[in-house]
NUMAR-123803 format. One record per residue (C-alpha): y negated, x negated, z negated; residue in one letter; residue number from 1. Coordinates in pm, 1 decimal. Each point is the difference from the previous one (the first is absolute). Layout:
N
NODE        Y        X        Z type seq
NODE        Y        X        Z    A NUM
...
***
This chain:
252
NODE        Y        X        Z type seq
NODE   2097.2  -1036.7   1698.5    X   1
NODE     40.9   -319.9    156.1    X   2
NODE    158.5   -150.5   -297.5    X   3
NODE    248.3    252.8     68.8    X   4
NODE     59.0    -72.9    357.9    X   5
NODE     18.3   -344.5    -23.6    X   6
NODE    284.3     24.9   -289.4    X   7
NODE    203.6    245.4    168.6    X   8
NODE    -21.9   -191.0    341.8    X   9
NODE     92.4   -269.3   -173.7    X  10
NODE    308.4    180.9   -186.8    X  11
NODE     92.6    140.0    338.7    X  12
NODE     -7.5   -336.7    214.2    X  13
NODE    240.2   -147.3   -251.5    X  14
NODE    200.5    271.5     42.1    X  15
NODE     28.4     80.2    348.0    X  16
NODE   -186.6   -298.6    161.7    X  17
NODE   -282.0    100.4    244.0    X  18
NODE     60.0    377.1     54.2    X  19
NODE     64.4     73.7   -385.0    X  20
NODE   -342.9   -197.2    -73.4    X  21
NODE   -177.4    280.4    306.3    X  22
NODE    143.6    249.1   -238.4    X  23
NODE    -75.8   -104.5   -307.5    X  24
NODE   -334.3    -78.9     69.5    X  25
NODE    -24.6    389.2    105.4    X  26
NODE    176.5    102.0   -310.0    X  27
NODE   -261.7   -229.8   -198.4    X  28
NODE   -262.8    185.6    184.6    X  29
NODE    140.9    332.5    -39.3    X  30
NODE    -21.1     13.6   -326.6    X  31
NODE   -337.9   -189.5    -82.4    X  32
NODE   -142.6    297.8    208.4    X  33
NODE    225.6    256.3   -269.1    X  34
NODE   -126.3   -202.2   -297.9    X  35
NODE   -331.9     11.6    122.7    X  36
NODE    -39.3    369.9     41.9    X  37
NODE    126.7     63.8   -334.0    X  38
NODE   -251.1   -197.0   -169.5    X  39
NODE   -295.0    133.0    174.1    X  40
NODE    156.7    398.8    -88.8    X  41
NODE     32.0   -144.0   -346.2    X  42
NODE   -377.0   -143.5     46.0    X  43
NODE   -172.2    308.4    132.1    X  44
NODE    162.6    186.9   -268.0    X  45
NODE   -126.2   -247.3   -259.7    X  46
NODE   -315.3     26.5    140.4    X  47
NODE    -17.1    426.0     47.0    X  48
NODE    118.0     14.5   -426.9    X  49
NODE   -308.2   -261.8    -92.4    X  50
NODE   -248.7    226.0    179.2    X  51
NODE    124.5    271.7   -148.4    X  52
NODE    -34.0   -150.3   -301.1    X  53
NODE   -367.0   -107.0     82.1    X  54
NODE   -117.6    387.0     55.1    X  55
NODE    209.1    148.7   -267.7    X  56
NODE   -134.2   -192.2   -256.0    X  57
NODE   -320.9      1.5    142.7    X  58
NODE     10.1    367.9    -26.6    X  59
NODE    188.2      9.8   -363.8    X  60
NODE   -356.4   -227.4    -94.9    X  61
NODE   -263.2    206.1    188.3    X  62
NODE    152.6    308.2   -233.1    X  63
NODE    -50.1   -211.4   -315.4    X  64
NODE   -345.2    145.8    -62.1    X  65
NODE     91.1    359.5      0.8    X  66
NODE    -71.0     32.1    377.5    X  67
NODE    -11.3   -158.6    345.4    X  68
NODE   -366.2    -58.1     82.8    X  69
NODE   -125.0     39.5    366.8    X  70
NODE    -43.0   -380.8     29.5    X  71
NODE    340.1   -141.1   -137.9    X  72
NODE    156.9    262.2    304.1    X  73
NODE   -252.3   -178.7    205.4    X  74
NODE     77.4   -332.0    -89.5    X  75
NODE    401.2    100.9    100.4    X  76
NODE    -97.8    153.0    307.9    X  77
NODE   -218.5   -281.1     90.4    X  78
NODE    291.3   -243.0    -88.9    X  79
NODE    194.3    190.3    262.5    X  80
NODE   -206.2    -65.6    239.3    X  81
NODE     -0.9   -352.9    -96.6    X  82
NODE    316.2    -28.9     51.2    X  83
NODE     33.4    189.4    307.0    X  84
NODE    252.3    259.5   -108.1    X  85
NODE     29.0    270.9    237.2    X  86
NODE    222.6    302.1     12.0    X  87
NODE    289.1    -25.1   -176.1    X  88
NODE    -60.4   -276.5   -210.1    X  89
NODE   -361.4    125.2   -111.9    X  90
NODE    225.2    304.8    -95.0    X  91
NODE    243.6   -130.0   -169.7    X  92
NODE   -295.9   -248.4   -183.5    X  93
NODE   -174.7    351.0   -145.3    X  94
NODE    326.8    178.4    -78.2    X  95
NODE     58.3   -336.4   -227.5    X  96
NODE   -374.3     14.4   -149.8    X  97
NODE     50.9    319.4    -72.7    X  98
NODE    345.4    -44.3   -157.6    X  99
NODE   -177.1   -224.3   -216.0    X 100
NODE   -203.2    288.5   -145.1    X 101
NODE    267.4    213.5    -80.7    X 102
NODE     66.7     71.5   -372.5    X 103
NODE    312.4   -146.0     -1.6    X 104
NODE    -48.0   -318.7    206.6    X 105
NODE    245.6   -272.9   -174.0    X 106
NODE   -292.1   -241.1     10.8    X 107
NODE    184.5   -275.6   -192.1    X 108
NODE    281.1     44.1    220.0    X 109
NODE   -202.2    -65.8    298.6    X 110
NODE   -140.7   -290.8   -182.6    X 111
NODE    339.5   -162.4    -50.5    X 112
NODE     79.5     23.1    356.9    X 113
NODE   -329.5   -177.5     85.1    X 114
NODE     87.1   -231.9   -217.5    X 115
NODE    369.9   -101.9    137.3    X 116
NODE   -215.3      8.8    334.3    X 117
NODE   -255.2   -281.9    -68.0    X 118
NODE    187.8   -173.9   -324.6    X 119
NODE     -1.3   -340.3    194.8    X 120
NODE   -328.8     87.8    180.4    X 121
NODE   -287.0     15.4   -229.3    X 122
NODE   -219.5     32.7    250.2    X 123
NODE    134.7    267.5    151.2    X 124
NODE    -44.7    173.3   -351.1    X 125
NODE   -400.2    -73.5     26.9    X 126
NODE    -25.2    141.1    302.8    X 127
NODE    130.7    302.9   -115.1    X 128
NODE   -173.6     -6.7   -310.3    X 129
NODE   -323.7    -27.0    189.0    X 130
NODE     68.3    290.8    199.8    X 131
NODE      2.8    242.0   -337.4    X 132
NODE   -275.1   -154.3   -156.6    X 133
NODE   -246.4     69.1    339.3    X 134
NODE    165.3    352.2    -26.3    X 135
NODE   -128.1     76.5   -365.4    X 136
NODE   -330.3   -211.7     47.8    X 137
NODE    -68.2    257.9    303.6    X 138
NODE   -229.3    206.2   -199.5    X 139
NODE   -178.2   -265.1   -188.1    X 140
NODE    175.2     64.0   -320.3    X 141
NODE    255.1   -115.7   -179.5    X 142
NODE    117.7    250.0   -231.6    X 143
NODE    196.2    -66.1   -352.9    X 144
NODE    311.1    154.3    143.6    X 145
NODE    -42.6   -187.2    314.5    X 146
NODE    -48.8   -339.4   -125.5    X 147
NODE    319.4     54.3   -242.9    X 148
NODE    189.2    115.4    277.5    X 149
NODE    -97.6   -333.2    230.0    X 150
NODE    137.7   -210.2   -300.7    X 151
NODE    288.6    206.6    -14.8    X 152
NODE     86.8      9.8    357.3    X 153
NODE    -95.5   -439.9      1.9    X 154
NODE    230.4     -6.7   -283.4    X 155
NODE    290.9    201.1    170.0    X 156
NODE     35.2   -204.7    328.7    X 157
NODE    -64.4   -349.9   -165.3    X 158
NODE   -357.6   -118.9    -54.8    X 159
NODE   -141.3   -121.0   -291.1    X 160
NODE   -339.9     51.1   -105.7    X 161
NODE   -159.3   -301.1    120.8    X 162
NODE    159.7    122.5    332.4    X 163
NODE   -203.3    318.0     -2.7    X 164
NODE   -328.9   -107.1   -149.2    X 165
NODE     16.8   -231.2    347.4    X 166
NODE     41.5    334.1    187.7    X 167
NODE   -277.8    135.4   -146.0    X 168
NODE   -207.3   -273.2     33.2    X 169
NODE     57.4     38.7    360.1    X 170
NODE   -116.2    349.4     15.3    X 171
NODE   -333.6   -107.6   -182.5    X 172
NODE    -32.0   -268.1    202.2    X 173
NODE    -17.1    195.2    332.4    X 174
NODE   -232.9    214.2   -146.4    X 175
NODE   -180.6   -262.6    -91.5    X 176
NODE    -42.8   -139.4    355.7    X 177
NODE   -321.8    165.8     87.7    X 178
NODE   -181.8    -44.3   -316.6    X 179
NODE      9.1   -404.4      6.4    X 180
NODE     97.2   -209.4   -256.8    X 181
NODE     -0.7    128.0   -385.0    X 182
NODE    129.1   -112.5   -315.0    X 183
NODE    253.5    254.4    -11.8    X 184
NODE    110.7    -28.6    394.0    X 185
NODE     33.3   -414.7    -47.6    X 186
NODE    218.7    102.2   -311.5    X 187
NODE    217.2    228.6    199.5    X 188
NODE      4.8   -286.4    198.4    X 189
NODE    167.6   -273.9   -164.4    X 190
NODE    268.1    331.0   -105.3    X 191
NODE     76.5     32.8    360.6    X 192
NODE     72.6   -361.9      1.9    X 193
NODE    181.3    -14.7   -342.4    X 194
NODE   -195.0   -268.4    -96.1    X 195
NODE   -225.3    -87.2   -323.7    X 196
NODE   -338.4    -30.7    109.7    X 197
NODE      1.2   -339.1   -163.9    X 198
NODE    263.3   -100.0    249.6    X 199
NODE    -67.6   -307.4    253.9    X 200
NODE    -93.8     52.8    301.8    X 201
NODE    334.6   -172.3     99.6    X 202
NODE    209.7    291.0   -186.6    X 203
NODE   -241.7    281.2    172.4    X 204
NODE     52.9   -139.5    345.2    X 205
NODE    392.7    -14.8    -79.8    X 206
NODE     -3.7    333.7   -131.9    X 207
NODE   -152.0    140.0    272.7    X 208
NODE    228.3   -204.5    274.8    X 209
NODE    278.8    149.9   -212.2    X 210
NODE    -93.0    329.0     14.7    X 211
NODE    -84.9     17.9    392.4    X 212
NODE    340.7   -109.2    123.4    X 213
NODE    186.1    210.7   -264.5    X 214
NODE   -197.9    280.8    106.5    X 215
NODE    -12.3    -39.8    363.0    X 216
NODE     86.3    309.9    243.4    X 217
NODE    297.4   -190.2    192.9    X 218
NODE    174.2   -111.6   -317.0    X 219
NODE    -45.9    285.1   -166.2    X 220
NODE    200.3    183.1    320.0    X 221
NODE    284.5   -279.8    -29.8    X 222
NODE     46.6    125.3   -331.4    X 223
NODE     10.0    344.0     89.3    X 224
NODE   -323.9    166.7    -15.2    X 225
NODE    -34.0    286.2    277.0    X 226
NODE   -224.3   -126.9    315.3    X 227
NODE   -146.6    346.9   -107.3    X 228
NODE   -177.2   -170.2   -290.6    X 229
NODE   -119.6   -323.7    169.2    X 230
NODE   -364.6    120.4    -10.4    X 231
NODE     16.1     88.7   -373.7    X 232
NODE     96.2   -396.8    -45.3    X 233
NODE   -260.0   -131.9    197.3    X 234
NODE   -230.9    178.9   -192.0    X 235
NODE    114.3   -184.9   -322.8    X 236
NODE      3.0   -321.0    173.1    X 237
NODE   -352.3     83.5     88.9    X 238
NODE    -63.9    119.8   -383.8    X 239
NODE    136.8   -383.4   -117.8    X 240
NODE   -192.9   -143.1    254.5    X 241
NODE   -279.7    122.5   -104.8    X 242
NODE     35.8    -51.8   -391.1    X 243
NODE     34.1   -357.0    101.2    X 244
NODE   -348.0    -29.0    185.1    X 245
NODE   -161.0    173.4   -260.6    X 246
NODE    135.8   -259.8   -261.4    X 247
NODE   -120.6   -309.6    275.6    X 248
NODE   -325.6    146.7      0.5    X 249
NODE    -24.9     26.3   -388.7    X 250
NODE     81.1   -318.7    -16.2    X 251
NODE   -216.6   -163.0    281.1    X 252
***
């Protein structure tokens, strides 16, 4: 906006000396306030089609099995109240979960447009990714149908296998947390990470820097994640956080 002032005030002083520069500067400011307003209507809206996105799917995955078990609704529910959605928007959040269990849900589709969404945001695409694998963990199983459908869904907006096996990883790894260290959980680990377990502990430390500030909740937001979700980031910061102390301990 005040690029926009100061060009127009500067268009309007040459123009008509000290008065037109008053009224450019006005003009300038005038429409930085229009410009503005669009983009956040164009934001919000952004913003309202990737959480739809997040529950339809979610539902469309929870169905994969045959059914919707007691703790994958649970799991959405309790994600609602993680994100504080209240009235209307908690509405409009089931009526999209429950879109996604509908026989003819266009789930491909609703991939594609998750994947214009977050095509130059990658991590954006995890986060949502993690969301639908912590909906089909819910019950402690991960069915045939439901494992094939993660892939397929990972596959639809982007990721690449390597991608979701770090997902995963994450999931185990919180799991994990109050059983202390294992073989398995320090494997899981170094997948969080994306490193070899051979790596230095140069490359770990890197890796882990990396991931932290690509990951963190206020540049997620800059790039468009709703503030609705800033708790669900945090807790994978927390998750890479604490891959990385279990690999400093290992290594100790």
């Amino acid at each position: 906006m005040l690029f926009l002032i100061i060009v127009f005030a500067l268009i309007g002083l040459a123009v008509g000396g000290p008065l037109g520069l008053l009224i450019g500067g006005g003009l300038g400011w005038w429409l930085g306030r229009r410009i503005k307003r669009r983009l956040n209507v164009a934001r919000m809206r952004i913003q309202e089609g990737f959480l739809d996105s997040i529950f339809s799917v979610m539902g469309c995955l929870c169905q994969a099995d045959g059914q919707v078990t007691d703790g994958e609704l649970g799991v959405a529910e309790k994600l609602f109240d993680q994100m504080r959605l209240q009235g209307e928007q908690r509405a409009r959040a089931r009526a999209a979960f429950e879109r996604g269990r509908a026989d003819d849900f266009d789930l491909d589709a609703e991939l594609a447009s998750v994947n214009r969404l977050t095509r130059h945001q990658p991590v954006m695409r995890q986060v949502f990714l993690q969301v639908q694998l912590s909906a089909i963990a819910a019950d402690g199983v991960l069915h045939d149908a439901e494992h094939a459908m993660i892939l397929r869904v990972a596959r639809g907006v982007g990721c690449s296998d390597a991608e979701v096996q770090q997902i995963e990883a994450m999931l185990h790894g919180a799991a994990a947390n109050s059983q202390g260290a294992s073989e398995e959980a320090l494997k899981d680990a170094y997948r969080v990470l994306g490193v070899s377990e051979d790596a230095s502990d140069a490359d770990v430390k890197k890796a882990y820097r990396r991931l932290m500030s690509q990951n963190h909740p206020d540049k997620l937001a800059g790039k468009g994640l709703p503030e609705s979700m800033r708790e669900v980031a945090q807790a994978r910061t927390s998750e890479i956080s604490n891959a990385y102390e279990r690999i400093q301990k290992s290594r100790e």
